[in-house]
OpenMM code with the backbone's topology and positions (N, CA, C; nanometers):
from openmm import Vec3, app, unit

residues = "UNK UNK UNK UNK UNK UNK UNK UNK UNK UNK UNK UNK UNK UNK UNK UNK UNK UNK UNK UNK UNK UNK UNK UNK UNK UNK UNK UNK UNK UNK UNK UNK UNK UNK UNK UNK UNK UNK UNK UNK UNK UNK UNK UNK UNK UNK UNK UNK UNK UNK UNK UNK UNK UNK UNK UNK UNK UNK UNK UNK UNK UNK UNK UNK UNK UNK UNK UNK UNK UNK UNK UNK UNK UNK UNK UNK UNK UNK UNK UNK UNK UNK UNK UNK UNK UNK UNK UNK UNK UNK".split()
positions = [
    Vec3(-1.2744, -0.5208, -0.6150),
    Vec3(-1.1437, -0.4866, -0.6697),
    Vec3(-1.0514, -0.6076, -0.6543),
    Vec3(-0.9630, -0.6358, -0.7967),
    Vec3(-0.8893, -0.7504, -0.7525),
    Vec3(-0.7129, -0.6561, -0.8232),
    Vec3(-0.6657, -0.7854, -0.7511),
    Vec3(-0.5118, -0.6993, -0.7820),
    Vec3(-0.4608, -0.6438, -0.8507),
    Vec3(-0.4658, -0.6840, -1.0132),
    Vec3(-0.5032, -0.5980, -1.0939),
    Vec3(-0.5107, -0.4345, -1.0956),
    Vec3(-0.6451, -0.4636, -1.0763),
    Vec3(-0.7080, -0.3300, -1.0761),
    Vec3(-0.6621, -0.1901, -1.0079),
    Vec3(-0.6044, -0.3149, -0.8785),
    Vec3(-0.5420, -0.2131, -0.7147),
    Vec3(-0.4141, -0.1799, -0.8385),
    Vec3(-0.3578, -0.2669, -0.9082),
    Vec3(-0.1825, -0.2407, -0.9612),
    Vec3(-0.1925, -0.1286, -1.0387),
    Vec3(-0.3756, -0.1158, -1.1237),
    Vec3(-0.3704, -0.0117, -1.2106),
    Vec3(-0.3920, 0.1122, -1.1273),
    Vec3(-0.4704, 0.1146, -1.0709),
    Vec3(-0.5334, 0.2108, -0.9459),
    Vec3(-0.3618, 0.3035, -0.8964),
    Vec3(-0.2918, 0.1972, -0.8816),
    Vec3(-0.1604, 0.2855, -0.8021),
    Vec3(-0.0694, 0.3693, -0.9174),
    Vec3(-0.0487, 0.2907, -1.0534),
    Vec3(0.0130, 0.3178, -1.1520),
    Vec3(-0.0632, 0.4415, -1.1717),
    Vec3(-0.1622, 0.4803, -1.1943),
    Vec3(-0.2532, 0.5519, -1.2213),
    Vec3(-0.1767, 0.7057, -1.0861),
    Vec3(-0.2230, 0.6907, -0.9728),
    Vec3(-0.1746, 0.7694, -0.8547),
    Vec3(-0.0333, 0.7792, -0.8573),
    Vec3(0.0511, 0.7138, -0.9054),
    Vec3(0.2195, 0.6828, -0.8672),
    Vec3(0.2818, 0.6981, -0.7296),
    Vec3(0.1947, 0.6220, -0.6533),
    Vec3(0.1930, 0.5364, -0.5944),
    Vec3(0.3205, 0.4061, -0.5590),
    Vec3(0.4104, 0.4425, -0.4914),
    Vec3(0.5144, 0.2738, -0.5030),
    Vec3(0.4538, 0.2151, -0.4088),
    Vec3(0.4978, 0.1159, -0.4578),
    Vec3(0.4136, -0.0153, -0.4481),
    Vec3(0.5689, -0.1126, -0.4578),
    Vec3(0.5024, -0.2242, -0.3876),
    Vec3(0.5694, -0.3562, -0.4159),
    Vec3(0.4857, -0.4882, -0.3933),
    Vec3(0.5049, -0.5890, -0.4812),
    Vec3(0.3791, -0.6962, -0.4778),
    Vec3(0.5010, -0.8198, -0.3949),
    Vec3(0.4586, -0.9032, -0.2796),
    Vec3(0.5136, -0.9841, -0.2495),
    Vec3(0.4085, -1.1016, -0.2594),
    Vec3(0.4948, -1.2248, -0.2731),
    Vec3(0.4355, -1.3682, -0.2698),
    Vec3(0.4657, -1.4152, -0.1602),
    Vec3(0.3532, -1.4592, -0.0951),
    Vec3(0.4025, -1.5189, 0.0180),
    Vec3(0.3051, -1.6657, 0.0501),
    Vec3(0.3313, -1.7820, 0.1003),
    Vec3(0.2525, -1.9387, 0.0668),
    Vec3(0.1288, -1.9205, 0.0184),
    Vec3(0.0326, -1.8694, 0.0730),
    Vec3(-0.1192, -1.8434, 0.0436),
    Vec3(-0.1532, -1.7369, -0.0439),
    Vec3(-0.0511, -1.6827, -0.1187),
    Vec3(-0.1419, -1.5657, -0.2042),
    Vec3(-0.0215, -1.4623, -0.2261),
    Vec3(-0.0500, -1.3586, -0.2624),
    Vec3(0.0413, -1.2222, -0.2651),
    Vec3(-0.0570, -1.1445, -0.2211),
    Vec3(0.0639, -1.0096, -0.1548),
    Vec3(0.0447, -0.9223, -0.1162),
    Vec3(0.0650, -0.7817, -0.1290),
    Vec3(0.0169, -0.6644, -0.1678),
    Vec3(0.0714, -0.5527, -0.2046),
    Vec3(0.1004, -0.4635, -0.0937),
    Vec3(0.1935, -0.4277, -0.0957),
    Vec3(0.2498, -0.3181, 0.0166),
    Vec3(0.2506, -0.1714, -0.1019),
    Vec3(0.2393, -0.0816, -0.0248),
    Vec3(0.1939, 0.0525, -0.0809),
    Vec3(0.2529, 0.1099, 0.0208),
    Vec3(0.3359, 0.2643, -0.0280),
    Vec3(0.4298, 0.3046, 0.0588),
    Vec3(0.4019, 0.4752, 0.0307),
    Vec3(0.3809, 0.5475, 0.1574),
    Vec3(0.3339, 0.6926, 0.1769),
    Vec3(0.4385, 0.7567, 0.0042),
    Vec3(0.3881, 0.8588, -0.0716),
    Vec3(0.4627, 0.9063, -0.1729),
    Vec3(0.5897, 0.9671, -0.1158),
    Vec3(0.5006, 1.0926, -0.0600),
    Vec3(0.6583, 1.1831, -0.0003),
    Vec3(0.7505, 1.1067, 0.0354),
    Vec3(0.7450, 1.0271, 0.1438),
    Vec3(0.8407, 0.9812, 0.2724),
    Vec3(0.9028, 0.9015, 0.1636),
    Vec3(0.9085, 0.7720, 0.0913),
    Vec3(0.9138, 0.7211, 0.0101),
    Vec3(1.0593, 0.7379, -0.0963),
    Vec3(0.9578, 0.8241, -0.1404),
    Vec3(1.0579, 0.9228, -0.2405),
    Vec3(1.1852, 1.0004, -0.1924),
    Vec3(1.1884, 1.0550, -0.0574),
    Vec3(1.2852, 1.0907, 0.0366),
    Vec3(1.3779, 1.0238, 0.0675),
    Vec3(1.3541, 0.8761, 0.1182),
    Vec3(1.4391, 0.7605, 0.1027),
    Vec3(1.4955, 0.7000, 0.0498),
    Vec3(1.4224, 0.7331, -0.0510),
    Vec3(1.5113, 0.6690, -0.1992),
    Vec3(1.6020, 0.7599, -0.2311),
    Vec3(1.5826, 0.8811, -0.2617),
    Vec3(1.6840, 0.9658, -0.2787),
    Vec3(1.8052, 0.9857, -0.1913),
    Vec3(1.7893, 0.9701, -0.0563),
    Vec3(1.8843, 1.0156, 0.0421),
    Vec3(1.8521, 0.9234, 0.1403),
    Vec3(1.9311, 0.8148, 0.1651),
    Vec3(1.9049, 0.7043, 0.2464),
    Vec3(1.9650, 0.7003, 0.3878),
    Vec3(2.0669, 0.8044, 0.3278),
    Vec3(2.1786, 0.8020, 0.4537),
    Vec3(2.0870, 0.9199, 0.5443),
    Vec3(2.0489, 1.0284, 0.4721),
    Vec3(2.0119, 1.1344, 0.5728),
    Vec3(1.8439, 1.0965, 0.6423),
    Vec3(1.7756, 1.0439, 0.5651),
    Vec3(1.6555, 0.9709, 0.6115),
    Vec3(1.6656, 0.8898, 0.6862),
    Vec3(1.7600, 0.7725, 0.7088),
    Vec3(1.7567, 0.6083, 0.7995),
    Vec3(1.6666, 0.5928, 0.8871),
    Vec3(1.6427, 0.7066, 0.9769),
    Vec3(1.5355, 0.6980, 1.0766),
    Vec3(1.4084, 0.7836, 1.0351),
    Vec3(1.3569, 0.7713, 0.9105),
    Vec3(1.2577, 0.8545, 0.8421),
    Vec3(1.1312, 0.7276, 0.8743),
    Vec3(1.0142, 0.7088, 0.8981),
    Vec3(0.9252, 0.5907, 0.8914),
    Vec3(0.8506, 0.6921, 0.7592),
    Vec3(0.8339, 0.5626, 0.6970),
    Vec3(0.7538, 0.5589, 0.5846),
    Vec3(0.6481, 0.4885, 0.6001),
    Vec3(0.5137, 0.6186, 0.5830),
    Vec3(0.3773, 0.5079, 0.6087),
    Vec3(0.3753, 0.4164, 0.5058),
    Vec3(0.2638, 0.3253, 0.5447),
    Vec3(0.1996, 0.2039, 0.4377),
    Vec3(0.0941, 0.1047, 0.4562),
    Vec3(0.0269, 0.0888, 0.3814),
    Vec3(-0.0168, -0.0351, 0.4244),
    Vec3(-0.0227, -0.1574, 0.3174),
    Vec3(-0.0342, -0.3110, 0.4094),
    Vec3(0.0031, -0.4111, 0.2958),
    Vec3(-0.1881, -0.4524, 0.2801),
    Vec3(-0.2125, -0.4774, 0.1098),
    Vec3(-0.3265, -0.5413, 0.1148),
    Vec3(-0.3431, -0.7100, 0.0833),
    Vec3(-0.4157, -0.7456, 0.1092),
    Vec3(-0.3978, -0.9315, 0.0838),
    Vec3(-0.5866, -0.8994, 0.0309),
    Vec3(-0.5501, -0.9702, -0.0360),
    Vec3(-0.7128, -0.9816, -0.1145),
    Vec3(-0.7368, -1.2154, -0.0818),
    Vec3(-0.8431, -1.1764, 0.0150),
    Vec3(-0.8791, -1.3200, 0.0333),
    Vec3(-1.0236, -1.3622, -0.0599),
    Vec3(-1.0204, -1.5247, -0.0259),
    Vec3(-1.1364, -1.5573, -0.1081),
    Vec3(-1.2938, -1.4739, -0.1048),
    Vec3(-1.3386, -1.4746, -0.2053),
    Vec3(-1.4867, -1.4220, -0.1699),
    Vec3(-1.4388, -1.2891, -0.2058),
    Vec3(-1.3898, -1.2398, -0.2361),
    Vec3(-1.3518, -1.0668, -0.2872),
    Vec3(-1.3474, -0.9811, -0.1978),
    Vec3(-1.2922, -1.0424, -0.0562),
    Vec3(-1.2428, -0.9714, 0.0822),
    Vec3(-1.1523, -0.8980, 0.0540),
    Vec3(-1.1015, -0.7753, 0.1134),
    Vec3(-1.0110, -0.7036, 0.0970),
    Vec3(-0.9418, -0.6433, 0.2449),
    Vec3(-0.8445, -0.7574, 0.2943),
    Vec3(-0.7888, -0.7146, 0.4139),
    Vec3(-0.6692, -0.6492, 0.3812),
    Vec3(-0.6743, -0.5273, 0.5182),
    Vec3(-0.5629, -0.4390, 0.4827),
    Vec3(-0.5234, -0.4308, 0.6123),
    Vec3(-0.3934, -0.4242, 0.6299),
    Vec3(-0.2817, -0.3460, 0.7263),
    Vec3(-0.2615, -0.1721, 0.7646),
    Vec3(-0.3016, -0.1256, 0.7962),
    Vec3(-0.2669, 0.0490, 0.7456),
    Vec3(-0.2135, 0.1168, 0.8711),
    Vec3(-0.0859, 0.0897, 0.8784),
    Vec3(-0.0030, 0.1304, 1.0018),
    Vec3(-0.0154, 0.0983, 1.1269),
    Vec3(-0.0692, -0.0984, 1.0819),
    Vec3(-0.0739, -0.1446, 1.2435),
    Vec3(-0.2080, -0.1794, 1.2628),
    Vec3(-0.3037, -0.1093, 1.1683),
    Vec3(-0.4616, -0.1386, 1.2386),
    Vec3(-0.4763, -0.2100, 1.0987),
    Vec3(-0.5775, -0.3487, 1.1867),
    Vec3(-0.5563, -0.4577, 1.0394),
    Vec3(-0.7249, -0.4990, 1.0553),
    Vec3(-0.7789, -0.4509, 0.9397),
    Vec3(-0.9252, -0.5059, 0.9182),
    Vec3(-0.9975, -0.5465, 0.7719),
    Vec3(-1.0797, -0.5394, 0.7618),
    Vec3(-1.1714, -0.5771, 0.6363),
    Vec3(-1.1924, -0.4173, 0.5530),
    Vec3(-1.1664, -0.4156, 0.4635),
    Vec3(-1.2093, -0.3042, 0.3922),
    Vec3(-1.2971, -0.3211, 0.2666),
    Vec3(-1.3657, -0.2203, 0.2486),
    Vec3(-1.4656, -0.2237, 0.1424),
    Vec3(-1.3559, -0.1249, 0.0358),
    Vec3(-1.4155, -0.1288, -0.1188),
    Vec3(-1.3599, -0.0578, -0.2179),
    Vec3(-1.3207, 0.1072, -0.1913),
    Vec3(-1.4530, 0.1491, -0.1143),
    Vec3(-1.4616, 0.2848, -0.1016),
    Vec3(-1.3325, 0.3132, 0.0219),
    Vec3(-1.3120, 0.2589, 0.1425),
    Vec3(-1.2287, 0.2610, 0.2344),
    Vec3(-1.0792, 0.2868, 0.1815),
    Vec3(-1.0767, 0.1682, 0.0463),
    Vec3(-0.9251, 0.0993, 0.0671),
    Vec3(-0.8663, 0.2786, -0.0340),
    Vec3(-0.9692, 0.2970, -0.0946),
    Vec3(-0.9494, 0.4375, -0.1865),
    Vec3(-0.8979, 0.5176, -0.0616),
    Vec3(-0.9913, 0.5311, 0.0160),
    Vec3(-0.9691, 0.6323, 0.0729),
    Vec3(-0.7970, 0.6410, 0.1319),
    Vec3(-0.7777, 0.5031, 0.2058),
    Vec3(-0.6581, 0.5052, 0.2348),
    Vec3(-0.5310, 0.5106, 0.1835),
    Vec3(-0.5361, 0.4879, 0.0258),
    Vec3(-0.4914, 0.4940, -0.0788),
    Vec3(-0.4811, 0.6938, -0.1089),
    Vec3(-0.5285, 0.7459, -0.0988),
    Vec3(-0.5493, 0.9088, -0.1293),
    Vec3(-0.4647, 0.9318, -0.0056),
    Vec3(-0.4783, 0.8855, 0.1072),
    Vec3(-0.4287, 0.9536, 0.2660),
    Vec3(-0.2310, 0.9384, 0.2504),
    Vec3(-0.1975, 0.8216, 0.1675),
    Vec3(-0.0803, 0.7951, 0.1145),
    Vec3(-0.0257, 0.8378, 0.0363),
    Vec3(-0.1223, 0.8991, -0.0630),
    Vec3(-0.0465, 0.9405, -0.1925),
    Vec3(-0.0277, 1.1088, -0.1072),
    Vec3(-0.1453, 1.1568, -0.0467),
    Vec3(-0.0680, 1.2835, 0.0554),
    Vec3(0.0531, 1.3109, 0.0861),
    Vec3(0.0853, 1.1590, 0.1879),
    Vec3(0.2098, 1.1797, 0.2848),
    Vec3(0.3175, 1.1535, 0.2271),
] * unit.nanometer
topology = app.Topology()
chain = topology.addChain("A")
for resn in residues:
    res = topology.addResidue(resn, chain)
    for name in ("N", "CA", "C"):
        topology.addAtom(name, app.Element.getBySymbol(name[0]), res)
């Protein structure tokens, strides 16, 4: 999976998302639906709401490292789905 695909993958789920650039590459951050959507709407009554997420960085060789609330490893296609579904939940 390359970024792309992840951008269609979320569009697809609706999914927010935000793509950052950062020196070596970009990165997609993906943000729990519910919690998300809560915040946006009502910022003042949420402030102390945490919104899950995790950021992905796609490295050379078609690695797919992910962040997912702190625990940061290598993921395969099938994983990053999965964690991707556990978000669009919350």
């Amino acid at each position: 999976m390359d970024k792309e695909t992840l951008i269609e993958k979320l569009k697809e789920m609706d999914l927010p998302y935000e793509v950052d650039d950062y020196g070596a590459g970009e990165r997609v951050y993906v943000f729990g639906k519910q919690a998300f959507a809560k915040k946006q709407k009502q910022p003042k009554k949420y402030k102390d709401l945490y919104v899950p997420y995790c950021r992905i960085g796609f490295m050379a060789g078609g690695e797919i490292y992910v962040r997912d609330n702190g625990l940061c490893d290598y993921v395969n296609e099938q994983q990053l789905i999965e964690i991707l579904n556990k978000l669009a939940a919350e």
